[in-house]
C-alpha positions in Angstrom: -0.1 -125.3 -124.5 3.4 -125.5 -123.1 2.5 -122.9 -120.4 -1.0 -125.2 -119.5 0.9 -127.9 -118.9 3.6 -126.4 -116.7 0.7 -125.0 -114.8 -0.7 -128.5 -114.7 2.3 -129.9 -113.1 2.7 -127.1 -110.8 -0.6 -127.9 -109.6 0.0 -131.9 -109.2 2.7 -131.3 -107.1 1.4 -128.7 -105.3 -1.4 -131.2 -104.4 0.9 -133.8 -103.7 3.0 -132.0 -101.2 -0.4 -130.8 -99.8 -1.5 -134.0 -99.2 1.2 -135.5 -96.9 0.7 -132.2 -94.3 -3.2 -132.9 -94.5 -2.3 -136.5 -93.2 0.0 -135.1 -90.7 -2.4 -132.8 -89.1 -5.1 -135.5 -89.6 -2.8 -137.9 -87.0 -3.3 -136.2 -84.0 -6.8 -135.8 -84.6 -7.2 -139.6 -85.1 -4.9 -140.7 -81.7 -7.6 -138.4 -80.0 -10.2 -139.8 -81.4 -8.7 -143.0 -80.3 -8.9 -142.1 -76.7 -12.6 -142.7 -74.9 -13.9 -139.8 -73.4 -15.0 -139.7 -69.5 -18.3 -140.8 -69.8 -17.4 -144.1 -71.8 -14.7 -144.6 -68.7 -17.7 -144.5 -66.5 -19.8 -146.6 -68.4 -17.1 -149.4 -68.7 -16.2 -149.1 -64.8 -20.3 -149.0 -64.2 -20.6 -152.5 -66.0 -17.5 -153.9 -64.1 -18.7 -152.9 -60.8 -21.7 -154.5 -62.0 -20.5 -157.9 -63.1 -18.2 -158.3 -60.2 -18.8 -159.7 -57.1 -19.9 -157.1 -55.3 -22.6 -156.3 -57.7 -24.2 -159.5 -57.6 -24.3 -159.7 -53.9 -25.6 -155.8 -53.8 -28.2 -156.6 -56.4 -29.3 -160.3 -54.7 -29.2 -158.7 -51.1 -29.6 -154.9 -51.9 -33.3 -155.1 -49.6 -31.7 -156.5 -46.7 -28.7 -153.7 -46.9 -31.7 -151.0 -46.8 -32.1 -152.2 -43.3 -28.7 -150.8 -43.2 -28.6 -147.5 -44.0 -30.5 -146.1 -40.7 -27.8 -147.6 -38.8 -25.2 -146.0 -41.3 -26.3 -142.8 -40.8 -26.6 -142.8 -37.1 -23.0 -144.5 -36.7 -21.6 -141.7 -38.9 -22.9 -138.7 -37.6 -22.7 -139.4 -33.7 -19.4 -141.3 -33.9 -17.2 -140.3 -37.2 -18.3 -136.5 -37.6 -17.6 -135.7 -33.8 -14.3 -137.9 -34.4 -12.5 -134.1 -35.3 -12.7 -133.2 -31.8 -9.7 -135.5 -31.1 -7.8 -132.2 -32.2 -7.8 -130.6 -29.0 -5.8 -133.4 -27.5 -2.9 -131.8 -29.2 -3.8 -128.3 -28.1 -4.2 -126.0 -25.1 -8.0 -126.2 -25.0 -10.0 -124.1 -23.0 -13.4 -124.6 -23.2 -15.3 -121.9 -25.6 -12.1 -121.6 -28.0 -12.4 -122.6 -31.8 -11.1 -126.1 -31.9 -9.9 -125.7 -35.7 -8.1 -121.9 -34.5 -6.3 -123.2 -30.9 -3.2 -122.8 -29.7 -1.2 -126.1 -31.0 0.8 -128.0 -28.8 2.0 -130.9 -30.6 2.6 -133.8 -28.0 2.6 -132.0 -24.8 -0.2 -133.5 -23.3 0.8 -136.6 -23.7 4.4 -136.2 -22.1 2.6 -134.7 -19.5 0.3 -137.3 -18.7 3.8 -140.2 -19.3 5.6 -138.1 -16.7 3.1 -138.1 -14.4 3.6 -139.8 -11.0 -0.2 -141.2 -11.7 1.4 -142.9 -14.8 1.9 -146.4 -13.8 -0.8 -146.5 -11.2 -3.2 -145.9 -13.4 -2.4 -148.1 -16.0 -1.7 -150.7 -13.4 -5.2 -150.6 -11.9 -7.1 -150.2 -15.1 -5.3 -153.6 -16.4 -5.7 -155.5 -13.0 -9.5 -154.7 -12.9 -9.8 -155.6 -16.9 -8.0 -158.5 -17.1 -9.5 -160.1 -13.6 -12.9 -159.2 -14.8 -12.2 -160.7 -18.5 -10.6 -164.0 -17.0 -13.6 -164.2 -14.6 -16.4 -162.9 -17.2 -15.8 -163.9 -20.4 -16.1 -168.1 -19.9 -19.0 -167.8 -17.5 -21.4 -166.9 -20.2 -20.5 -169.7 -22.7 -20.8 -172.2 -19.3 -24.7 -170.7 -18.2 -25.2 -171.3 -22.1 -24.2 -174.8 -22.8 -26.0 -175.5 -19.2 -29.0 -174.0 -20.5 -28.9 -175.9 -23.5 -28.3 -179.2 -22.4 -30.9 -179.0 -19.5 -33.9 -180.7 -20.8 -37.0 -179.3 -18.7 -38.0 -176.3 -20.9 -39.5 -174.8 -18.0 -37.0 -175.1 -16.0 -35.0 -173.2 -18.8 -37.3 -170.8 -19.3 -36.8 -169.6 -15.3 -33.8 -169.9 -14.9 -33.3 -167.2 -18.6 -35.2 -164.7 -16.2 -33.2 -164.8 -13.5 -30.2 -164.7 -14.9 -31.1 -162.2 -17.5 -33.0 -160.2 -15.1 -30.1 -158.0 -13.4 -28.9 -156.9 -17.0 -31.9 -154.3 -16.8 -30.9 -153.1 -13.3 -29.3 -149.3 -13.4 -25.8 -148.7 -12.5 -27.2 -146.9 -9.6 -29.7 -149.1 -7.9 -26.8 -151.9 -7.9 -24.4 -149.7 -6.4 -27.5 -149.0 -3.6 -27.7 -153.0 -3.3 -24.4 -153.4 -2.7 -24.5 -150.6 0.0 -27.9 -152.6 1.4 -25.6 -155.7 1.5 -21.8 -155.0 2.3 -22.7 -151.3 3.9 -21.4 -151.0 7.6 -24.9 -151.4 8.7 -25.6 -153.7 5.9 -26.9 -157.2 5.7 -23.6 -158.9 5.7 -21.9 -156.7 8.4 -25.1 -157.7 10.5 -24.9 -161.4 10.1 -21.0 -161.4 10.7 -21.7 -159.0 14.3 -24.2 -161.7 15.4 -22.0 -164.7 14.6 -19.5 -162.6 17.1 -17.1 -161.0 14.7 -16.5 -157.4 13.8 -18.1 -155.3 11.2 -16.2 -154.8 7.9 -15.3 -151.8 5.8 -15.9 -152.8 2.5 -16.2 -149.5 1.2 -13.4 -148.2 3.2 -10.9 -151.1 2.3 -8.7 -151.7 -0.9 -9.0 -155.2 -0.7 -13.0 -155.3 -0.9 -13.3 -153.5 -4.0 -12.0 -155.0 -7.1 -13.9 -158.2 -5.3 -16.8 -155.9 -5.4 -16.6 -154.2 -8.6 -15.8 -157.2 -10.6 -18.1 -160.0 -9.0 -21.3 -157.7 -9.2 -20.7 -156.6 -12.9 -20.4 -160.6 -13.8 -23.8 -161.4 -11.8 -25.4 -158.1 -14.2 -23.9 -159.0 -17.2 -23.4 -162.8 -17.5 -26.9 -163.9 -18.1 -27.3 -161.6 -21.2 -24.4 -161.7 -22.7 -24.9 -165.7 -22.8 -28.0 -165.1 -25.2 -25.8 -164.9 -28.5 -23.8 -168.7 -27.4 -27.8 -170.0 -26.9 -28.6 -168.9 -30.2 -25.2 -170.4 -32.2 -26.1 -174.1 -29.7 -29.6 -173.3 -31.0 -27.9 -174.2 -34.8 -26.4 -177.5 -33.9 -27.5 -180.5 -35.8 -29.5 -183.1 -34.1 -28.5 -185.7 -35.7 -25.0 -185.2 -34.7 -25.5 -186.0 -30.8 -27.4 -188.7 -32.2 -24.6 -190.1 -33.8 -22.6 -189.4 -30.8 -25.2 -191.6 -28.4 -25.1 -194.2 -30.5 -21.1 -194.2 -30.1 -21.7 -194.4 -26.4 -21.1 -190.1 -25.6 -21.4 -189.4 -22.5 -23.3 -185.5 -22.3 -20.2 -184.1 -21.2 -18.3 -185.8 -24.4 -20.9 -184.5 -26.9 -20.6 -180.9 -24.9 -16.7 -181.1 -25.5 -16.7 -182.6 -28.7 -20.0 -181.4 -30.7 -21.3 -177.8 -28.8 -18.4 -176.0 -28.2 -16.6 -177.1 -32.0 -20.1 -175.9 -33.4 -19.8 -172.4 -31.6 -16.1 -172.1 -31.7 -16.5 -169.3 -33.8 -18.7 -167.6 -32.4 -16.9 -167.7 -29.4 -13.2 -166.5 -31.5 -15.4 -163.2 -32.6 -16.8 -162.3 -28.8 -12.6 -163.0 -27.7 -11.4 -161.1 -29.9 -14.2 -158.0 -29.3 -13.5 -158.7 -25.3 -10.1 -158.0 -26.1 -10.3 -155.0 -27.9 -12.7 -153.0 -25.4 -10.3 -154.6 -22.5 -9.0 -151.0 -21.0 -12.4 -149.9 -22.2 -13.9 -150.1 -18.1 -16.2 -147.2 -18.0 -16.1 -144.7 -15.2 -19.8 -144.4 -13.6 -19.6 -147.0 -11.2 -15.8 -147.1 -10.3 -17.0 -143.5 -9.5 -20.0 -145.1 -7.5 -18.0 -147.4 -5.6 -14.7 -145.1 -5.1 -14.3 -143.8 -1.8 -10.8 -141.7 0.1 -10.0 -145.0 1.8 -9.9 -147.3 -1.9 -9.0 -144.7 -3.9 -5.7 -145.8 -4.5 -6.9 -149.0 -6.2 -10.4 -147.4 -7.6 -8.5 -144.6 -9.9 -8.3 -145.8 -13.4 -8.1 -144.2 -16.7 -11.9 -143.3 -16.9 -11.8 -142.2 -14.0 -9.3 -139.5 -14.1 -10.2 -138.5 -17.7 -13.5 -137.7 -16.3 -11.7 -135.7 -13.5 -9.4 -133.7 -15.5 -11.8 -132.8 -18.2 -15.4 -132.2 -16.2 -14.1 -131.3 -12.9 -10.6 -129.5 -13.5 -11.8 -128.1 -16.9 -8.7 -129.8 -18.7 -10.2 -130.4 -21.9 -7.2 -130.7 -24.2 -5.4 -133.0 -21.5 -8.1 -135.4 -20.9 -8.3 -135.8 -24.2 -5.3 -136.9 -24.5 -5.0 -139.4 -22.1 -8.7 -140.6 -23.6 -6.4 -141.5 -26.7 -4.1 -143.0 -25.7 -6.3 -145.2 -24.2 -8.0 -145.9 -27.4 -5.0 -146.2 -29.0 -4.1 -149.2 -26.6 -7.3 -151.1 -27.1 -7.0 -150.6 -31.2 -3.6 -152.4 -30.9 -5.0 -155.4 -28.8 -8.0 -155.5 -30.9 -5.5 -155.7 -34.2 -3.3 -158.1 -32.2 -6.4 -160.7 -31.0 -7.5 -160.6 -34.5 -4.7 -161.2 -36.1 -3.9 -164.3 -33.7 -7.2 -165.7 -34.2 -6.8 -165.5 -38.2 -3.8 -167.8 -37.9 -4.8 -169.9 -35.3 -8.3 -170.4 -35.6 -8.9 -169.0 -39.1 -11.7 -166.7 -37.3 -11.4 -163.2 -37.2 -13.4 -159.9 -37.9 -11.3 -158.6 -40.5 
């Protein structure tokens, strides 16, 4: 009996010491049972996505952003994927070599291009012919529009749309052969100025004549179309607010001031701040159209020499470069105009 017992007891606390080591190795166990596995993560960030914001504008305007994704797709394969060919501008390119395998350079092509006696020429030319063509270009198209607007004879309106909008849809090249038609030496102009007694001009041939030229010809293309999107926002304005202003006694030019151009101020802050940013973006087709050996030293510009370096010399890697750096300039004005209009005008793009 004595021995049954003993066993007894030997047993009990064998089960009580086996117990507390059961528990122990049951902790563990329990703190990872505790922990939610990955697809309960994904489940919970699935419904906050879907209760936020974002998902309640997706799901109220998810048919519109359908439209979307053609345009997505387009912008991403035709402008980000060829985006890696930037890498060149930091090697010694030849065309046919493996632009992920070249022969890096690091910044060479770009201290060749600062210490270049072309520097400061061509950055002074491709900012005069900007800057005089923004100063000139950008308010002319808010003007046509408010005239436009105001003018009350729709067909008058209607005509005068045409003609300004018509010389949009003229090519690059046919203007260039007007403007030979007109200011050639045996042009129109050179013809009336011999009959009034004077002496033909040169306006190919002379440095004065072609930012004149260049800039006044692209306004009379581009001013009638680009004055479409101010028609539309002065399309928006209430009624009932010049009415309110006529019976204060507003003169047209007072409810212009003081009703149209508030009502498309911003508007106008997001087509400043886009001018801005593409301001050293002047392409080089008809600067190349127009350039000649006697203007040449007021026609070269940025575009213009990339294109010569990299079609005509076979400079890939260089061009390149200098193409950067003049992106690089135009993303710090287009930072810079947006930032300025977000505290000034509370307008920006981002």
């Amino acid at each position: 009996m004595e021995s049954n017992s003993y066993q007894d007891g030997q047993v009990l606390e064998s089960e009580e010491q086996a117990v507390p080591a059961s528990e122990a190795e049951s902790e563990p166990n329990a703190v990872q049972a505790e922990k939610p596995s990955f697809k309960v993560r994904v489940n919970e960030l699935m419904k906050r996505i879907k209760y936020s914001n974002f998902g309640r504008n997706f799901r109220k305007n998810w048919t519109y952003l359908l439209f979307l994704i053609p345009a997505v797709v387009v912008t991403f394969i035709f402008a980000y994927i060829p985006m890696y060919g930037l890498l060149i501008a930091f090697q010694d390119f030849v065309p046919g070599d493996n632009i992920l395998n070249g022969a890096w350079i690091g910044f060479d092509n770009f201290t060749e291009f600062f210490e270049n006696y072309v520097f400061w020429d061509l950055m002074g030319n491709t900012f005069l012919l900007c800057i005089l063509g923004f100063i000139i270009g950008f308010p002319l198209p808010i003007l046509v529009a408010v005239m436009l607007h105001t003018t009350k004879n729709k067909k008058i309106t209607k005509f005068l749309q045409t003609v300004f909008n018509g010389p949009h849809f003229i090519s690059l090249v046919v203007l260039v052969g007007m403007l030979y038609l007109f200011f050639g030496r045996y042009g129109l102009v050179n013809n009336i100025i011999e009959s009034a007694g004077g002496e033909r001009y040169m306006f190919f041939l002379e440095k004065g004549a072609f930012r004149p030229m260049y800039i006044l010809s692209s306004n009379w293309q581009d001013f009638g179309w680009s004055s479409i999107i101010y028609i539309a926002a002065l399309s928006g304005v209430e009624q009932s607010q010049h009415e309110a202003a006529q019976i204060d006694g507003a003169s047209r030019v007072q409810r212009i001031l003081h009703v149209d151009i508030p009502a498309i101020m911003p508007i106008i802050s997001v087509m400043l701040i886009m001018s801005i940013g593409g301001l050293m973006g002047v392409g080089y087709e008809k600067v190349l159209l127009l350039q000649t050996d006697g203007n040449i030293g007021v026609s070269e510009i940025i575009a213009t020499y990339v294109y010569k370096q990299g079609i005509q010399n076979a400079r890939a890697g260089y061009a390149t470069a200098v193409g950067l750096f003049n992106s690089v300039i135009n993303l710090v004005l287009l930072i810079i105009a947006n930032t300025a209009s977000k505290r000034f005008s509370e307008n920006s793009l981002f």
